[in-house]
PASEBA-1860 file (N, C-alpha, C; in nm, 3 decimals):
! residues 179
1> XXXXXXXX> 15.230/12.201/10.830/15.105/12.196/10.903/14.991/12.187/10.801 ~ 14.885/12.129/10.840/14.776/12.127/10.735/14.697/12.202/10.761 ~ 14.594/12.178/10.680/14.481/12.329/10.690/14.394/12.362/10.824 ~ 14.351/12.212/10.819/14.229/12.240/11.008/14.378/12.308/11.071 ~ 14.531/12.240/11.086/14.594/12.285/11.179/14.667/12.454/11.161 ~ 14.653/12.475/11.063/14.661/12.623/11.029/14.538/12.708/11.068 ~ 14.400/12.687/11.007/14.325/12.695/11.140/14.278/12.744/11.226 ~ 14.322/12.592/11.297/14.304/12.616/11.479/14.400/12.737/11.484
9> XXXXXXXX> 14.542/12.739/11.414/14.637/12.854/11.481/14.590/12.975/11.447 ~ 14.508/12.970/11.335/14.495/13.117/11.352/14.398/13.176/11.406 ~ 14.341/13.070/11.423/14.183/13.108/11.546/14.265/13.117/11.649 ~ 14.399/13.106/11.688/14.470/13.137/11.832/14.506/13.275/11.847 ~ 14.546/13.356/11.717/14.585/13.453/11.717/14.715/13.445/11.576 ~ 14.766/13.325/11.575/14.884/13.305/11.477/14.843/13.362/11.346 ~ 14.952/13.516/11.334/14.918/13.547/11.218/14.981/13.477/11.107 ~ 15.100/13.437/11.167/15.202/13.374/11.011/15.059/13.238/10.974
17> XXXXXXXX> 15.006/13.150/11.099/14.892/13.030/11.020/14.813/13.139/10.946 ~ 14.780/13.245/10.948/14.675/13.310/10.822/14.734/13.377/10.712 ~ 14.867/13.420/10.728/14.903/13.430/10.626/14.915/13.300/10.522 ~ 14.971/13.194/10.604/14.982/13.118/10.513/14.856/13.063/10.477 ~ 14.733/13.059/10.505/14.578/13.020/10.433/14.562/13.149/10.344 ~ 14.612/13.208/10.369/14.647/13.345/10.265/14.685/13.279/10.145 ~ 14.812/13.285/10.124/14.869/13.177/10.037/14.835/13.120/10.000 ~ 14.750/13.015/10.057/14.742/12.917/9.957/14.611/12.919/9.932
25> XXXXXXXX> 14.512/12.985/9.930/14.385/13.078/9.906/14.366/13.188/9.795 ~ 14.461/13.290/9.839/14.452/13.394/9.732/14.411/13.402/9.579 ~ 14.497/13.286/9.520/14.469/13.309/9.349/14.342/13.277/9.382 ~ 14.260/13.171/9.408/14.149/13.128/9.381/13.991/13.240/9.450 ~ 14.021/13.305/9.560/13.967/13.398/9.579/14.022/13.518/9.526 ~ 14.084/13.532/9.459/14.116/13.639/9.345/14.020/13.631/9.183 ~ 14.036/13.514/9.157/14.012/13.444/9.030/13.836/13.453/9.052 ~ 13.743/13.427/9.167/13.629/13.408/9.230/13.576/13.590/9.205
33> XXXXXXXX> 13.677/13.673/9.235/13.608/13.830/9.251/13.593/13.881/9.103 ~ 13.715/13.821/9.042/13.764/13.919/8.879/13.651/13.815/8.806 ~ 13.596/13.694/8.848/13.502/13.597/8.779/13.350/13.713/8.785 ~ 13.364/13.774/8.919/13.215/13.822/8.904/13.231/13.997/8.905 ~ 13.354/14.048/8.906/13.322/14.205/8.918/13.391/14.249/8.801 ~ 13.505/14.160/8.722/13.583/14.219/8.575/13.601/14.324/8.599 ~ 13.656/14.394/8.687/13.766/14.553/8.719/13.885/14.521/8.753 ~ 13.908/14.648/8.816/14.000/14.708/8.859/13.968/14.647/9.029
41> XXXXXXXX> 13.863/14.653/9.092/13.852/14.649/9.258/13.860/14.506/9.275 ~ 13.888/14.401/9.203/13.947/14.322/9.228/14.036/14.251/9.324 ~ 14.154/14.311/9.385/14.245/14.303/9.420/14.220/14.403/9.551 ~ 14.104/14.446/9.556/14.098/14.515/9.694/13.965/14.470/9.759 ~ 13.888/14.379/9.670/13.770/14.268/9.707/13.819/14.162/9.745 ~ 13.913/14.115/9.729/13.998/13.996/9.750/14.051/14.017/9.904 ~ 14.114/14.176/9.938/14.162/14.189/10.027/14.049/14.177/10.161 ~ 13.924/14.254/10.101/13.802/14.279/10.196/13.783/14.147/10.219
49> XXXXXXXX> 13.763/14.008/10.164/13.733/13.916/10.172/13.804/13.830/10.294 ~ 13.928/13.820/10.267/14.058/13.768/10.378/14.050/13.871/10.474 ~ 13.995/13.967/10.508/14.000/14.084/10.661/13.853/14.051/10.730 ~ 13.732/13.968/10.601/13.633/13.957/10.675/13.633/13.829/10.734 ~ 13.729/13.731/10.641/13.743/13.547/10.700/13.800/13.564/10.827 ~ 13.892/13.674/10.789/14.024/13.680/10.960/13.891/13.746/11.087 ~ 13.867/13.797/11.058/13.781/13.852/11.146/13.649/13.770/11.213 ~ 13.625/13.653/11.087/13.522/13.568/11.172/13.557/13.464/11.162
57> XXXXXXXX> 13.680/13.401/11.147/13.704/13.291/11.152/13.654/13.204/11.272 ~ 13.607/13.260/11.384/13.584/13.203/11.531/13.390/13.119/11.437 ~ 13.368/13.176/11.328/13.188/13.122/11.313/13.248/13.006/11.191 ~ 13.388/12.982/11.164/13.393/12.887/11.025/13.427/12.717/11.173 ~ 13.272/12.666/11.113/13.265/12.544/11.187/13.340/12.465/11.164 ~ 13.374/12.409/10.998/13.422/12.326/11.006/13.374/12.210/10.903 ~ 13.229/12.238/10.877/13.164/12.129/10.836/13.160/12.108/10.706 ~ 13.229/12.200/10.613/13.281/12.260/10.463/13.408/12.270/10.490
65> XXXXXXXX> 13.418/12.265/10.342/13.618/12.285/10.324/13.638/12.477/10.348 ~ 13.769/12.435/10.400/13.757/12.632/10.385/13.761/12.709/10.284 ~ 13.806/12.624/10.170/13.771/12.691/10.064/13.624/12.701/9.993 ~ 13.547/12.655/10.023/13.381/12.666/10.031/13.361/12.794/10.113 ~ 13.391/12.824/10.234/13.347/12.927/10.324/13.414/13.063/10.237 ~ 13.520/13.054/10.201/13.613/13.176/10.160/13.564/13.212/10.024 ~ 13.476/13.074/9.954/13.397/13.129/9.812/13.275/13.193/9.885 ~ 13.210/13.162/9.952/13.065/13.179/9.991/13.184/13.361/10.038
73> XXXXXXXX> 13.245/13.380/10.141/13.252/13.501/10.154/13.308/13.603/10.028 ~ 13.371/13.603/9.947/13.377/13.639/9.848/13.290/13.650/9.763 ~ 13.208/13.551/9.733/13.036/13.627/9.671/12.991/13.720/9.745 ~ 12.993/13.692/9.887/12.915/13.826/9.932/12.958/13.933/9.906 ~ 13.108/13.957/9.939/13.162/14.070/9.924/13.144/14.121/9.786 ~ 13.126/14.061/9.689/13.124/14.143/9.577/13.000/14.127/9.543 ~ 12.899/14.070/9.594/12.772/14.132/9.522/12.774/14.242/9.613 ~ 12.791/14.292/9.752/12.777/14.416/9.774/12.879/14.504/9.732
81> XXXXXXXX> 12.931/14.500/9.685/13.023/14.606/9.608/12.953/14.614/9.491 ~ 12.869/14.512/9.412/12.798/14.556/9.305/12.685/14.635/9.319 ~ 12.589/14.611/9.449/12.470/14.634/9.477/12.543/14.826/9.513 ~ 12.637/14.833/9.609/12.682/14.975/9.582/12.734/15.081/9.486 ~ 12.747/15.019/9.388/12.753/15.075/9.242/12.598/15.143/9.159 ~ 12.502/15.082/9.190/12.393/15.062/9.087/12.361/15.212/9.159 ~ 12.318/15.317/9.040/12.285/15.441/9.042/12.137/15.459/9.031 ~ 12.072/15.493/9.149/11.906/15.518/9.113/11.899/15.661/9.110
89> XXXXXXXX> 11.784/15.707/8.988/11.730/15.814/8.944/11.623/15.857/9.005 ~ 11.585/15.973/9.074/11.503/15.982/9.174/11.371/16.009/9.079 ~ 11.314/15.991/9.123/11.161/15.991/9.016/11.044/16.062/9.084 ~ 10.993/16.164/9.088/10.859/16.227/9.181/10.751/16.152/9.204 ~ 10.699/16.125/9.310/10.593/16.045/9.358/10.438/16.079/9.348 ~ 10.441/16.191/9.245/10.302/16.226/9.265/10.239/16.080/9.185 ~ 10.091/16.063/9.211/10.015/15.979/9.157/10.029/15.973/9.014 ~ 10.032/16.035/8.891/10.062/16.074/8.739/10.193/15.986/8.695
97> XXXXXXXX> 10.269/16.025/8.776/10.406/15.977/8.760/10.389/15.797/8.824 ~ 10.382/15.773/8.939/10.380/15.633/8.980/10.261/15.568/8.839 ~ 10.239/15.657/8.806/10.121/15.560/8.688/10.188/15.501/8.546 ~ 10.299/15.643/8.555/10.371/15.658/8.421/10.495/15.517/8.418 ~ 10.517/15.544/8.516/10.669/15.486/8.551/10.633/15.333/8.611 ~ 10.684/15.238/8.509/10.749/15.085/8.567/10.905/15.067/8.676 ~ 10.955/15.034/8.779/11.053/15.064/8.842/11.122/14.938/8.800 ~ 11.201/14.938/8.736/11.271/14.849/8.673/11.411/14.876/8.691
105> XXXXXXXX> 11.506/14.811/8.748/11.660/14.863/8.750/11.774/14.713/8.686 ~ 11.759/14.760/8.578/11.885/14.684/8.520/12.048/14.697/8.558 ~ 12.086/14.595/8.578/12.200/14.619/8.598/12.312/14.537/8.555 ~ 12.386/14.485/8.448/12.411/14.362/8.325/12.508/14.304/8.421 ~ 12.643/14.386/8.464/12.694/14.313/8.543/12.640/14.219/8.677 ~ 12.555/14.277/8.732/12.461/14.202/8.864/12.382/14.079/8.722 ~ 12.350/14.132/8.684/12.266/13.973/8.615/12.368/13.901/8.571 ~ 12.459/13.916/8.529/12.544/13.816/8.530/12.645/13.715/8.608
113> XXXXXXXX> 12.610/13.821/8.739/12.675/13.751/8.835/12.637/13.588/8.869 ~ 12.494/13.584/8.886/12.462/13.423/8.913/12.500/13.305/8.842 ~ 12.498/13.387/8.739/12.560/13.226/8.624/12.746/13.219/8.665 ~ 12.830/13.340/8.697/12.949/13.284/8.734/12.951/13.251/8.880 ~ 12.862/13.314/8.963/12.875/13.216/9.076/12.826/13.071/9.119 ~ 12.774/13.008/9.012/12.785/12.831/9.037/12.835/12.794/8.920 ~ 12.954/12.866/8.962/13.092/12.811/8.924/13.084/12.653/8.946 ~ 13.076/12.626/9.082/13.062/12.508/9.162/12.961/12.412/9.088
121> XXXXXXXX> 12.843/12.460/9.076/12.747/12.379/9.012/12.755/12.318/8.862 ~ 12.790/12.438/8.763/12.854/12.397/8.613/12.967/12.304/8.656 ~ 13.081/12.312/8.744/13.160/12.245/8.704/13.131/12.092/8.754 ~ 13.020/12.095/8.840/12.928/11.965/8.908/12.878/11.872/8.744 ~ 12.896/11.934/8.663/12.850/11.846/8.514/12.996/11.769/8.471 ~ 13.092/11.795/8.494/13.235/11.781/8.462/13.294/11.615/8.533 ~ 13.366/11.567/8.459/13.430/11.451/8.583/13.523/11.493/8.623 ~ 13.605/11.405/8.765/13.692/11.467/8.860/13.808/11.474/8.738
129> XXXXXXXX> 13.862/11.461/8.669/13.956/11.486/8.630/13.972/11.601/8.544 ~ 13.835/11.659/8.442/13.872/11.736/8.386/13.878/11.855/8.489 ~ 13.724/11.848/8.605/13.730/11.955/8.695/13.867/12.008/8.730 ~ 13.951/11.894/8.759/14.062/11.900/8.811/14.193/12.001/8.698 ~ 14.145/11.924/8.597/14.189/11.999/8.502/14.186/12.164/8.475 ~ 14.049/12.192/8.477/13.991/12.361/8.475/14.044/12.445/8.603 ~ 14.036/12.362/8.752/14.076/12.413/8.814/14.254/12.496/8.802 ~ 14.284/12.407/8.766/14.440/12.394/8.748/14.499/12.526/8.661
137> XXXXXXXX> 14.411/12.536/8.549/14.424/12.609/8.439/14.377/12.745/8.469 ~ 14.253/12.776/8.536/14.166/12.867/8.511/14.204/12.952/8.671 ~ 14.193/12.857/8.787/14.208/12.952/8.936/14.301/12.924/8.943 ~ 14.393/12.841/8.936/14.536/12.787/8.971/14.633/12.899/8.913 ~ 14.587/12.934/8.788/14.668/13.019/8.668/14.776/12.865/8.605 ~ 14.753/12.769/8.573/14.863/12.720/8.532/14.875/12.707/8.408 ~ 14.966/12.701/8.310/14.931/12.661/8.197/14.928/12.509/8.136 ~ 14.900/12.496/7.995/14.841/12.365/7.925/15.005/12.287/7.972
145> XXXXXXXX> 15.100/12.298/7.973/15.201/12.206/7.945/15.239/12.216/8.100 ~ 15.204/12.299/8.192/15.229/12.264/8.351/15.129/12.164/8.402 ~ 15.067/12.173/8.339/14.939/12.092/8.376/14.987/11.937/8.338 ~ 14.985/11.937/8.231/15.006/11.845/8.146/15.145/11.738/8.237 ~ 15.208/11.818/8.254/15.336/11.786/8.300/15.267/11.689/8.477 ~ 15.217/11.818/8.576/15.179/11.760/8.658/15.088/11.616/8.675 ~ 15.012/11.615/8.603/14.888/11.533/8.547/14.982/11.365/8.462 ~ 15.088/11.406/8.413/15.084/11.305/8.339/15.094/11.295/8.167
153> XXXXXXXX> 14.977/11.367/8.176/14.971/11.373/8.047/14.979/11.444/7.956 ~ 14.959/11.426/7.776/15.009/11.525/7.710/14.969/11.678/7.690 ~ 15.015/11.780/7.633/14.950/11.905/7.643/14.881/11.885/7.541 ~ 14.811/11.815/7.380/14.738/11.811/7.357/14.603/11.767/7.418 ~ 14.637/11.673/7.506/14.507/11.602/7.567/14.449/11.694/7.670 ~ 14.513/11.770/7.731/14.520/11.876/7.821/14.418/12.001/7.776 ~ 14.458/12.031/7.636/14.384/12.102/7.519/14.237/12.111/7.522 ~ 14.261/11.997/7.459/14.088/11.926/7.446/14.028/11.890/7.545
161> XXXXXXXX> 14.062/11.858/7.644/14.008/11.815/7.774/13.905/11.957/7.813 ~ 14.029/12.090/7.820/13.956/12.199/7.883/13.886/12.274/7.739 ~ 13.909/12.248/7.643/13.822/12.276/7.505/13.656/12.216/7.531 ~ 13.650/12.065/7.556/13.534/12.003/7.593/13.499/12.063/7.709 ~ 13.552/12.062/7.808/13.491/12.075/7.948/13.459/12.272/7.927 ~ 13.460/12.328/7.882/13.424/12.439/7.831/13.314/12.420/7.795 ~ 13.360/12.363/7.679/13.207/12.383/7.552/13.063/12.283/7.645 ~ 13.146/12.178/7.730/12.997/12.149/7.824/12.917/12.242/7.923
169> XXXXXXXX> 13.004/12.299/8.021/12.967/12.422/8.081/12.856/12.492/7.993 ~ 12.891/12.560/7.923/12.859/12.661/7.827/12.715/12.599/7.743 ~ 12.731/12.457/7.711/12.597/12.435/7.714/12.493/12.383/7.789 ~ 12.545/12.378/7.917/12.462/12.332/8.049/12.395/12.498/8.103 ~ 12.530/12.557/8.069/12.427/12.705/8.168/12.360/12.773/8.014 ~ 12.398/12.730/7.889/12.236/12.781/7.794/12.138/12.718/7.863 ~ 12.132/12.569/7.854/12.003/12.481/7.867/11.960/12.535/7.979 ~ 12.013/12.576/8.138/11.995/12.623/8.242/11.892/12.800/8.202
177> XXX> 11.971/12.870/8.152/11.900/12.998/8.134/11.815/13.023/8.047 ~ 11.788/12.902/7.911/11.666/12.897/7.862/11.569/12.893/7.955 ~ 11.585/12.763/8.031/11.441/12.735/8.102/11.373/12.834/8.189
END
């Protein structure tokens, strides 16, 4: 069965059609949480994510791939798991103090979140093949010579392919966070 028809079934109730969008979902909304939270809650953000798709699957139109909707829900879920982490220090409100005090709340992991979530957009600098390539390697989990193998081609070229398509990223989101 294909994906709209997995789906429709599980918008029927068919749990085995969501398990299996489970399946074939998971690494990459796995790979999407550990991209922006680097823990341990990982693997239980991943889970929150697939209980919140199952649960509203009746609002996924259609008009995006489902794997677009299942990234978009997975950012959410973990920026609020980040936003529930951040510890505020209560500070007294007399006038002296609001004079003293700038309210500034840093938080390194939350600032870093935006640059790994357009994921989508950096890899928008890439052509379809290397994208194809990174994908393969990086959410897929595959390695240089599975790749290589699937693709065609050699595992050196495979190498350098995601060596370049790296080092472009990396200088698209400098040039991006200079400005």
């Amino acid at each position: 069965m294909d994906e709209s028809g997995l789906i429709a079934a599980a918008r029927q109730g068919d749990q085995a059609a969501f398990a299996e969008l489970y399946r074939l979902h998971h690494v990459y909304v796995r790979a999407i949480c550990r991209n922006i939270l680097r823990d341990d809650s990982v693997d239980d953000l991943c889970q929150d994510t697939f209980l919140v798709a199952f649960t509203r699957l009746e609002s996924f139109a259609g008009k995006s791939r489902f794997r677009t909707w299942m990234t978009r829900i997975a950012i959410n879920q973990c920026l609020m798991a980040l936003r529930k982490r951040r510890h505020y220090v209560p500070v007294p409100l007399d006038e002296e103090a609001i004079d003293q005090y700038v309210f500034v709340v840093e938080d390194a992991v939350l600032e870093g979140a935006p640059a790994r979530m357009d994921l989508e957009k950096m890899m928008g600098v890439l052509t379809d093949s290397t994208r194809e390539i990174l994908i393969m390697a990086y959410l897929d989990g595959n390695t240089e010579q599975e790749i290589a193998e699937k693709l065609g081609l050699g595992a050196d070229i495979v190498r350098k392919r995601i060596y370049w398509a790296k080092r472009r990223m990396r200088s698209t989101f400098t040039a991006v966070a200079a400005s």
